[in-house]
C-alpha positions as CSV (number, residue, x, y, z in Angstrom):
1,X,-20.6,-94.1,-9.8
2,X,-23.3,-91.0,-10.0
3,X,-26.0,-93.2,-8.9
4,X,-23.7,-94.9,-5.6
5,X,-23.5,-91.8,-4.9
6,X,-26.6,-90.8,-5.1
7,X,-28.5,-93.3,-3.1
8,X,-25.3,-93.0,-0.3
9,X,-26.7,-89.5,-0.3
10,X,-30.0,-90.4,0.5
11,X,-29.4,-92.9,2.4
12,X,-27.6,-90.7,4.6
13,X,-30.0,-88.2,4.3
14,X,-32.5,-89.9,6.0
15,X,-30.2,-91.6,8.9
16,X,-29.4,-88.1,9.7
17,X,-33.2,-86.9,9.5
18,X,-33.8,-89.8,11.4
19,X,-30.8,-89.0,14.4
20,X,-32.6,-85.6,14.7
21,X,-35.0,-87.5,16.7
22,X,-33.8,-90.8,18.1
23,X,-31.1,-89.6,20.7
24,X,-28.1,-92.2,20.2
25,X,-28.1,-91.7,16.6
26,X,-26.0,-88.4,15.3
27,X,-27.2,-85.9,12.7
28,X,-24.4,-84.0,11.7
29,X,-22.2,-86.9,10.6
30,X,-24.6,-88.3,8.4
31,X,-25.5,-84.8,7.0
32,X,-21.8,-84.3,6.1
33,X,-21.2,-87.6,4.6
34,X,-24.8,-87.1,2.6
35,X,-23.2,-83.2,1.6
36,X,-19.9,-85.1,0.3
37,X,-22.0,-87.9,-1.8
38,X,-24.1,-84.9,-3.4
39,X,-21.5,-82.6,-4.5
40,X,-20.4,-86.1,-6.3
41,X,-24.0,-86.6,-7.9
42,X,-26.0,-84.4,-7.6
43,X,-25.2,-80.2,-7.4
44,X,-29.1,-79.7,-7.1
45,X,-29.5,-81.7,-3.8
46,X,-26.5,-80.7,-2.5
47,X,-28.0,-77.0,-2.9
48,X,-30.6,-77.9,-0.9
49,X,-29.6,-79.3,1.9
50,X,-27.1,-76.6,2.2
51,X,-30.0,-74.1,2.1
52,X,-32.0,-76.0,4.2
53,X,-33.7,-74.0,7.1
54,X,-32.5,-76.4,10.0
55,X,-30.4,-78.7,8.7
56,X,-28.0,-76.5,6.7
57,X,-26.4,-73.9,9.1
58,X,-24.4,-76.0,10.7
59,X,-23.3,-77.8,7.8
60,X,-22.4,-74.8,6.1
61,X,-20.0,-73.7,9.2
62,X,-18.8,-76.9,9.4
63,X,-17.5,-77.0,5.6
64,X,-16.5,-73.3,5.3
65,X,-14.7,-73.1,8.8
66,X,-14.8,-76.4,10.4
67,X,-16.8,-74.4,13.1
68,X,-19.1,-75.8,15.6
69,X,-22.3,-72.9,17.3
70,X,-21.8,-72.8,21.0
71,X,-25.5,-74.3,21.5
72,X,-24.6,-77.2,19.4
73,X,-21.3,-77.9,21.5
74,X,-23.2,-77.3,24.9
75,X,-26.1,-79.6,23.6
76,X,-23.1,-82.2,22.3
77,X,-20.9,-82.7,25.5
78,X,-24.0,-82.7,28.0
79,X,-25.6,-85.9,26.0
80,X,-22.0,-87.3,26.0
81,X,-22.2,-86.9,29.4
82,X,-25.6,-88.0,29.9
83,X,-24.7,-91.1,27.8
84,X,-21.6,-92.3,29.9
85,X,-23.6,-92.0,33.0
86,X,-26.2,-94.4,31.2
87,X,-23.4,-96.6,30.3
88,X,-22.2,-96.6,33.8
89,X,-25.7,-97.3,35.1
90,X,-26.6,-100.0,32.7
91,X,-23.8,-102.2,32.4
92,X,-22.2,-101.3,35.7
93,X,-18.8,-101.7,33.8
94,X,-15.4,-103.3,35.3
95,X,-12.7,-100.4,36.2
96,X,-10.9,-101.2,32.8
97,X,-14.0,-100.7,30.5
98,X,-15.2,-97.4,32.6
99,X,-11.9,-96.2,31.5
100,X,-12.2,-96.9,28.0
101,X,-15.2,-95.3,27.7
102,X,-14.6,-92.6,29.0
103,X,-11.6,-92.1,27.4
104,X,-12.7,-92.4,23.9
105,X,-16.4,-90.4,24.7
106,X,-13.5,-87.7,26.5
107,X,-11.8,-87.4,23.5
108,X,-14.8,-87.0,21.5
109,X,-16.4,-83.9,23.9
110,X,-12.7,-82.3,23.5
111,X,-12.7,-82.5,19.8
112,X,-16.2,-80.9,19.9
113,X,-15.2,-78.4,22.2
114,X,-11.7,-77.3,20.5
115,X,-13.6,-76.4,16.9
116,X,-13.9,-73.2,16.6
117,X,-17.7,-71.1,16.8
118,X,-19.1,-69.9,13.6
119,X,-17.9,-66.1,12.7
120,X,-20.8,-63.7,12.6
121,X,-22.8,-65.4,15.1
122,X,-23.7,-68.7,16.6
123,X,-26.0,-70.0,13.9
């Protein structure tokens, strides 16, 4: 099982390396699930991606408060935005799948937004 997790960790690793540059794919997801698969596998890696210069702030606020930096929320619900009205100029969706959308990427921008910032600052 080490070594499943292991590559998982890696794999996920690199989608979320990769989702740092490529707009539609997230980071932070990836990053979590790759944090979960380390402390599973491998304590070193997991230490170092927690300690990582960009990508571990906001994993570490996410696992010690479940916290979210204002700039990251502000950055998250604008490209949500900017992705719906891509959606709605693309596919020029009927009334019922306009709604859907926009329901489920609503729901996602208000779970973003509800999370609590980071104490001591908005790493």
């Amino acid at each position: 099982m080490r070594a499943i997790y292991m590559t998982a960790g890696l794999v996920m690793t690199a989608l979320g390396i990769v989702g740092a540059f490529l707009p539609l794919l997230p980071t932070t997801p990836f990053l979590l699930v790759a944090i979960w698969c380390f402390s599973r596998s491998s304590p070193r890696l997991e230490h170092w991606l927690l300690n990582h210069r960009t990508l571990g702030p906001p994993l570490v606020n996410w696992q010690r408060e479940g916290a979210i930096s204002a700039r990251t929320k502000v950055v998250a619900v604008c490209l949500i935005a900017a992705s719906y009205g891509f959606f709605w100029y693309r596919t020029q969706p009927s009334p019922l799948a306009a709604v859907a959308v926009g329901l489920v990427l609503s729901a996602s921008a208000l779970f973003i937004l509800t999370r609590p910032l980071p104490r001591g600052g908005t790493r």
